[in-house]
C-alpha positions in Angstrom: 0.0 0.0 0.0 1.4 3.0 -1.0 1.7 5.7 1.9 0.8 9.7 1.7 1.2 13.1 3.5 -1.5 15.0 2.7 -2.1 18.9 3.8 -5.8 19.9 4.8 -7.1 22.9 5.7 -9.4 23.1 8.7 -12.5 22.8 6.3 -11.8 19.5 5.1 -10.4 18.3 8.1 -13.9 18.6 8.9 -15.4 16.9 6.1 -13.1 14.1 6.5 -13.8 13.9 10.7 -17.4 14.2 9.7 -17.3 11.5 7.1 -15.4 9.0 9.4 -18.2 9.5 12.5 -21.1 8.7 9.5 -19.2 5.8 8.0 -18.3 4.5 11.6 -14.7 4.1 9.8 -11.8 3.5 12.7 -9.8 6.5 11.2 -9.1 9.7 8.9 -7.1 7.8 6.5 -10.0 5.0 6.2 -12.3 7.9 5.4 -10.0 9.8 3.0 -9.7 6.3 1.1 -13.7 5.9 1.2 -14.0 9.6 0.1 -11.8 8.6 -2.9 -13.6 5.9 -3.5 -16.7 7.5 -4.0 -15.4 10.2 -6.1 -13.8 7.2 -8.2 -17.2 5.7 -8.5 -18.5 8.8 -9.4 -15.7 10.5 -12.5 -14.7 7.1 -13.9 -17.8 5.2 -14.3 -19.6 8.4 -16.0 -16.3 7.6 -18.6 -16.5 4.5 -18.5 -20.1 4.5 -19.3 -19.8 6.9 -21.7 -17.4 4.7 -23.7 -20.2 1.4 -23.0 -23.0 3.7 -24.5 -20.3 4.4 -27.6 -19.6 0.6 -27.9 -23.5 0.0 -27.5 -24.3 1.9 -30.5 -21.8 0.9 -32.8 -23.1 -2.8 -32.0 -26.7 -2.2 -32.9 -25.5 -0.2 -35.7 -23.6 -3.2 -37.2 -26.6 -5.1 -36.5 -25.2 -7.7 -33.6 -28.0 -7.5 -31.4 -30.5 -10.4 -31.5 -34.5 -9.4 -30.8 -36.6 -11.2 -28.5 -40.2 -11.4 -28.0 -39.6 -11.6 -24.2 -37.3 -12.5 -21.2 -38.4 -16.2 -21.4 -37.3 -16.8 -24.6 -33.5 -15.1 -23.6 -33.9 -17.0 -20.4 -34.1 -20.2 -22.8 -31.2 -18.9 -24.8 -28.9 -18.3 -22.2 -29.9 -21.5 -20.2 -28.0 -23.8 -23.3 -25.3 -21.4 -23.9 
């Protein structure tokens, strides 16, 4: 695990006390690592999910989507994959 100093000011020392006491984490660096978690949750999976929708299109555009009539039927399908 890869160590840190970081600097706060007494604002986010605040956030980050206030975030361990709701999180009932055991210290500050726990909830710095949850806070970054979160926020890495948050930024990458908007990217990530913007590159999915990209990836998404171009498949139905290339016409490699199969229909079906309802969630049996792909039930079915799936079952003897």
């Amino acid at each position: 695990m890869t160590q840190v100093t970081v600097k706060l000011n007494k604002k986010l020392d605040k956030v980050v006390g206030i975030v361990k006491s709701i999180q009932d984490l055991p210290s500050k660096d726990k909830a710095i690592q949850y806070i970054i978690e979160e926020k890495e949750k948050d930024v990458l999976d908007k990217k990530l999910r913007k590159e999915y929708i990209n990836k998404i299109l171009k498949l139905d555009k290339n016409g490699e989507f199969k229909e079906y009539k309802n969630v049996e039927q792909l039930e079915e399908e799936i079952s003897n994959a």
